[in-house]
N, C-alpha and C positions, 0 to 999 in steps of 0.2 A: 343434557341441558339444552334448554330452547334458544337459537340463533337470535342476536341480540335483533331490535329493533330497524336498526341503521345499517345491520349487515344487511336485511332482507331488500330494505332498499336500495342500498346498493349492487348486490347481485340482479336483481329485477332492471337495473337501468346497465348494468353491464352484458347483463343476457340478449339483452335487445340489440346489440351489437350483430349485422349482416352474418358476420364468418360463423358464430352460434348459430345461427338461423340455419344454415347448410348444412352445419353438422350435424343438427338435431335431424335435418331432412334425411338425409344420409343413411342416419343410425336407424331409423324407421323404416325406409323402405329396404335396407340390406339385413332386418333385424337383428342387429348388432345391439346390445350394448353399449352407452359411450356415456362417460363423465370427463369435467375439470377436474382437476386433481392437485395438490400439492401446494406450492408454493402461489401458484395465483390467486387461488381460492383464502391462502391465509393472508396473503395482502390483502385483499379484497374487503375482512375484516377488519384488519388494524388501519386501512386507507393508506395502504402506501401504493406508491405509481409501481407500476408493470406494465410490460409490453409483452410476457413471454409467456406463453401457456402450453399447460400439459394438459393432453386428454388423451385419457386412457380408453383402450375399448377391449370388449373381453371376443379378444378376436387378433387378427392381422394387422397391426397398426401399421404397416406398410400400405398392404392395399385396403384400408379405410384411407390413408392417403390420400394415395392416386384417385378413388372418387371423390372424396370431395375437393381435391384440386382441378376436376373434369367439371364440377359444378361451379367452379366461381371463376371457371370460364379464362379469358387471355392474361389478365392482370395479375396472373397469380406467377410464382418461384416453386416448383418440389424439389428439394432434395431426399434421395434414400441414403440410406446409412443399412445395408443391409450386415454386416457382422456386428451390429447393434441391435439391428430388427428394430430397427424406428425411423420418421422421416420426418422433416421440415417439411412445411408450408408454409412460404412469406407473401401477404395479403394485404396491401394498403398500411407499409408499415408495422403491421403486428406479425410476429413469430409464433405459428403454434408449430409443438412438437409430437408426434402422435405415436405412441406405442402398446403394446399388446398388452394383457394384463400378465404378471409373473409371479412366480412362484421360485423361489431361491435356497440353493443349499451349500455349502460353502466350506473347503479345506482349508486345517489349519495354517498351511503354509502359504497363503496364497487370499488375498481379496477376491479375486476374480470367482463370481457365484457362476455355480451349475444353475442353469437357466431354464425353467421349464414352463408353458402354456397353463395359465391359472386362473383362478375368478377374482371377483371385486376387493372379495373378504382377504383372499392369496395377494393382494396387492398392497392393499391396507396394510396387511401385516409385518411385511418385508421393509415398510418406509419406517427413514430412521427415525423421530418425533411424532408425538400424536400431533402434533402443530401442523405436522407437513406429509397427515394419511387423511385429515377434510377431502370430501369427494362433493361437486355437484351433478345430480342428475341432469343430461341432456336430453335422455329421450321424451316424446309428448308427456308419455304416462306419470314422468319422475321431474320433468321440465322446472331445474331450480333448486328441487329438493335436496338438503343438504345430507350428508350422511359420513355422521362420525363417531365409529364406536367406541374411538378411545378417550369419547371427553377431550377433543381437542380445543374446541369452544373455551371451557372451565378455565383448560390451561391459559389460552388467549387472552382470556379475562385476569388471572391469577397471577397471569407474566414469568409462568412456570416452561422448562424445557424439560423435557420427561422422554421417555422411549417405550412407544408401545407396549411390547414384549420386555423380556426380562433384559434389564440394560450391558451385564456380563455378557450373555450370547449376541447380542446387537453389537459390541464393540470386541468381543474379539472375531466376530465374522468380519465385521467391516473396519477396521480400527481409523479409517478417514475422520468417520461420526466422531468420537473422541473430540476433534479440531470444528469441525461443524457443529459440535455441542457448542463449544465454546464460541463460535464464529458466533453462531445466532444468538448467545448470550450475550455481546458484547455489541453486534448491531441493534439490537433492539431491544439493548438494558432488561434484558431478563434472567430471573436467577436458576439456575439448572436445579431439577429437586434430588433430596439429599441423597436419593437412592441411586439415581443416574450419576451423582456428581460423585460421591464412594467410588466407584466403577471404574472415572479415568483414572485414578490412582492405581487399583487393582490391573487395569489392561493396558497400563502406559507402555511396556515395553514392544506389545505389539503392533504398534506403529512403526516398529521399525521394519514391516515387510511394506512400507507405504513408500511409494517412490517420493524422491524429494521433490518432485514437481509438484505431485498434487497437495504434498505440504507446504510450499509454498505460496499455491494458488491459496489456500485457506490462511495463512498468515496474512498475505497482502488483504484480504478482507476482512482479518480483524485490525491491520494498519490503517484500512478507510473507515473504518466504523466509527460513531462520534468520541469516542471516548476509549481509545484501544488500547489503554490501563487496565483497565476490567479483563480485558480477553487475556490480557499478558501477567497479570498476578494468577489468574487461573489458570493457566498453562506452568506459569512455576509451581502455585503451593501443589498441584497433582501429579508436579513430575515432569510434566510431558515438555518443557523447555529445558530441561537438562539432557534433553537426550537431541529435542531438532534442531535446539541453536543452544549452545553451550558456551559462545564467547557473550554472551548475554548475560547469564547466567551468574559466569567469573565476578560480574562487577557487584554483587549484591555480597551485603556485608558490610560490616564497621570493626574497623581494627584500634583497639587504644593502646597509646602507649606513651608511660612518662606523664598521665593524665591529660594528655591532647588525641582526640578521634577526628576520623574522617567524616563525611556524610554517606551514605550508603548510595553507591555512584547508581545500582540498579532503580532504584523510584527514584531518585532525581532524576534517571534517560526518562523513565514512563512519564514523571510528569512536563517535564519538556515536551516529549511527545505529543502528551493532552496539551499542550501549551499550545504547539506548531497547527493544531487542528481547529484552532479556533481565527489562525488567518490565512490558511491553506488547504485545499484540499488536493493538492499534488501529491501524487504515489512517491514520488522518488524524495520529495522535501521533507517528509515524515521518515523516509529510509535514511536519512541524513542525521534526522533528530535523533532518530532507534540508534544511529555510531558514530552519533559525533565523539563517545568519552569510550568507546569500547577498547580502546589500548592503555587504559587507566590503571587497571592490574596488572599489566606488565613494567609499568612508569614508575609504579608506587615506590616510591624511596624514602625515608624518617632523618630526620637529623634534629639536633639539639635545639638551632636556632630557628629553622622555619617552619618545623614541625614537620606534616605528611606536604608530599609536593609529588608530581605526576610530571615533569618535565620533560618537556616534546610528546607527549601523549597523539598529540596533535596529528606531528608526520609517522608515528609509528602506524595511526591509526588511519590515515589514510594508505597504507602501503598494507594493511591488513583485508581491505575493501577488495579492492579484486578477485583474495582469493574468501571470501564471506561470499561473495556474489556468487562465483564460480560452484561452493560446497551447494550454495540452496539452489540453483540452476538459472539466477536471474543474468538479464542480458550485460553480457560484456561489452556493453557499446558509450553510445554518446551518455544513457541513463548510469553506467555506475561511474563515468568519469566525472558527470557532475555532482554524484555523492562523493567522490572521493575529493572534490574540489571544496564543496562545503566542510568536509570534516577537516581539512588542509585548512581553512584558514576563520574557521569559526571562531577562533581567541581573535582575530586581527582587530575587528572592533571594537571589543571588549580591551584590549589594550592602546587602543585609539581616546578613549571614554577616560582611562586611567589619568591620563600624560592632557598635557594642551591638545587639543585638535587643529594640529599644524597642516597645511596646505600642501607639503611636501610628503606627512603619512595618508592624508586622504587621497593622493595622485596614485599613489601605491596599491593601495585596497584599489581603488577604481582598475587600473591597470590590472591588478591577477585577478580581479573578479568579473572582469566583464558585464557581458550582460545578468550573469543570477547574482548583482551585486544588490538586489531587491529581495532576493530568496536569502541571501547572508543576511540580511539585517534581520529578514522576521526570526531565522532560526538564532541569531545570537539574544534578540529581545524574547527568545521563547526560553532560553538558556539562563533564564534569570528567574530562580527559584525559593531566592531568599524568603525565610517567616518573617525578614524585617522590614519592616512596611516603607520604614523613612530611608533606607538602604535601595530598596526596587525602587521607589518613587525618584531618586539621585541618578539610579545608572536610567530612567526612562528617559531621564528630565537631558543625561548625557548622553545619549543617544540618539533624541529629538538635534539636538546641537549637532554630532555625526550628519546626520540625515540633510540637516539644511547644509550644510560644507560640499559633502558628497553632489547636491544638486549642484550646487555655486561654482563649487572646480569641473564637475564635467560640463556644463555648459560654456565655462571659460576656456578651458583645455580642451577638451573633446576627446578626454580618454576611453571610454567605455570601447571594447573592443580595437583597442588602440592598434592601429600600423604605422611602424617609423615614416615619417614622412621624406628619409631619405635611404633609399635600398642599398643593398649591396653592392648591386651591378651602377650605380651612380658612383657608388666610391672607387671602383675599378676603373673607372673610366675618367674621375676627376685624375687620378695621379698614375692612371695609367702601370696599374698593376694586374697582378694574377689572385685568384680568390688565394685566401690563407691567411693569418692570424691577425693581420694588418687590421683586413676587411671586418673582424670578428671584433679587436679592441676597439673601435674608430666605433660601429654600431653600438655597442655598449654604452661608449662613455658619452654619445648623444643622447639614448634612452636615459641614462641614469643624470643628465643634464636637463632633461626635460621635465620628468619625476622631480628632481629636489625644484624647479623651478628657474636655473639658471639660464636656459632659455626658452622660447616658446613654442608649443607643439604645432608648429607652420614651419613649411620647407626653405625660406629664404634666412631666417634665424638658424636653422640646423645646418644649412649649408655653409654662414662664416662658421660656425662652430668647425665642423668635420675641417675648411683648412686650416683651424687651429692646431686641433688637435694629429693632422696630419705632421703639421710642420715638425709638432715636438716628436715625429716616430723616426724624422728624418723623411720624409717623405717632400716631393715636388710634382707640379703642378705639370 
């Protein structure tokens, strides 16, 4: 199929780009071989931004490197990667990546292909989507020319993910593809066709020689994708989330009994999720969405009077977080403790919205929420999934009410990452004691004086307080 109108344009105003101009020069006088390849060229069409380009040369993509990094002179970065056999050149901001062309053959026990010196066509072949084997010619003679034998065009245009070759041998050679199927179906709203999509079903277990990094690296990119619903029913209906995240999994399902059911906690998380994505685009606050209710199956309890109830889901499920984090390989730092803080206190204002919005429960939330007390509120207004119109419209309308309280008390209080205005080592020194339990009650029942309001979060108010409440421990001055 002939390259639409608007690609030709747009590749002819991208070609014209310096770093192209050198590498064509390059490829010609070393007579090399040398194309764009892959992923730049298929943005290039659909117009989406990139900065990173591959070009392939049927040759040494190392040293095709090194010269055209000898050509574009002081300004330039080379990295080699040689047990890669490929190298960076960073150049005015853009990244190209430059490697040989290849030819691949591959054990079944093992991802890692036997790697051998190949042509254009051996290169094409080996790439996982005809979406992403699009080739442009660099040299004078090919300067532009697009060349795609698998109809990857077609599929562009059709909004089709397909696999060159036969999609069985493509995915159990590589079983990553499998999750990059689905990645690229769900970044760019496209349907995998039936014969590739059969396939993850049939090769789902052989993902399990895929290290959990680089299944994780491919989850976090169907969690940024606009809409990472899509990517995560397709990973269920084919399997393949039964086998990389399993406590996911658990929450899908509707149990009835005595004629009262639940909602099926799995697409209520997804469309939460789709929810949280339309006023965030933070990695970690969408990971928040994905388990705010993941201890829902373990919570579940029935009874007569209240029906199904999930009680403390809450803390079970932030005390699950660490080790979720830990199995998929993500960091045990400040980013899963602020998942584990959002999934900790996600009901707070949803039970705030329930009850009056009292001065002394919004000191509270402010107080354990600190500063993502802005990241709690999108994920609890993202947590409201009701089909009932006049039901969401109440808890927005309570919500909004939250929101202006929340401003009114931190501005008045000055909780947001609150510190007692009077320390420990003040208290040891007012009564002239040694640290121990004194010091511990006395801190306490000023915090929790300041919280319900009884007095004010300033050091000269906390300090008659503490000889208040000194007095009553028997304590002197």
């Amino acid at each position: 199929m002939a390259p639409p109108r608007e690609y030709v344009d747009y590749m002819i105003t991208k070609l014209s780009e310096p770093i192209f101009k050198v590498i064509s020069a390059v490829a010609d006088e070393e007579g090399i071989d040398a194309y764009v390849i892959g992923g730049y060229v298929r943005d290039g069409i659909l117009k989406r931004p990139t900065k990173d380009i591959d070009v392939m040369v049927v040759g040494s993509g190392i040293a095709f490197a090194k010269k055209v990094a000898g050509k574009l002179g002081e300004d330039v970065d080379l990295a080699i990667y040689k047990n890669f056999g490929t190298a960076m050149v960073k150049f005015k901001g853009q990244k190209v990546e430059f490697v040989g062309a290849r030819k691949e053959s591959y054990k079944e026990d093992s991802r890692k292909p036997f790697v051998e010196n190949g042509t254009l066509e051996d290169d094409q072949n080996r790439r996982d989507f005809t979406i992403n084997a699009l080739a442009v010619g660099l040299n004078k003679i090919n300067y532009g020319k697009l060349l795609d034998p698998f109809d990857g065009i077609a599929d562009l245009q059709r909004k089709i993910i397909r696999t060159p070759m036969d999609p069985g041998v493509t995915f159990s050679d590589d079983p990553l593809r499998m999750l990059r199927a689905i990645r690229f179906a769900s970044q760019l709203k496209f349907q995998i066709e039936d014969k590739t999509y059969n396939s993850l079903g049939e090769n789902k277990e052989r993902i399990k020689i895929v290290s959990k990094e680089r299944i994780t690296d491919e989850l976090n990119k169907i969690i940024l994708s606009p809409k990472p619903s899509m990517g995560f029913k397709m990973l269920y209906n084919v399997g393949l989330l039964h086998i990389i995240f399993p406590e996911l999994v658990d929450l899908s399902g509707v149990e009835k009994r005595k004629g009262r059911s639940h909602k099926d906690n799995f697409l209520h998380t997804l469309q939460v999720l789709d929810n949280i994505c339309e006023t965030s685009d933070s990695l970690w606050l969408r990971w928040a969405a994905l388990l705010h209710d993941v201890a829902k199956p373990s919570t579940k309890r029935f009874n007569n009077k209240a029906g199904w109830t999930f009680h403390g889901h809450e803390f079970k499920g932030a005390k699950m977080v660490p080790g979720i984090f830990r199995s998929m390989r993500l960091p045990l730092n400040e980013k899963m403790k602020f998942v584990q803080k959002m999934v900790l206190l996600h009901l707070r204002p949803i039970a705030l919205v329930k009850d009056v919005v009292s001065d002394s429960g919004v000191r509270r939330l402010l107080f354990d929420a600190g500063d993502d007390i802005d990241d709690l509120m999108k994920l609890c207004e993202a947590d409201i999934t009701s089909k009932n119109d006049v039901k969401v419209r109440q808890f927005l309308h309570n919500f909004n009410i939250v929101r202006k309280k929340l401003k009114d008390v931190e501005k008045k209080d000055k909780l947001r990452n609150w510190q007692p205005p009077i320390s420990g080592k003040m208290i040891m020194e007012a009564f002239n004691i040694k640290e121990g339990k004194e010091v511990g009650i006395i801190k306490t029942k000023i915090r929790e004086a300041i919280l319900n309001g009884d007095i004010g979060n300033e050091k000269e108010e906390a300090m008659k307080f503490m000889l208040i409440v000194g007095k009553e421990l028997g304590l002197e001055i």
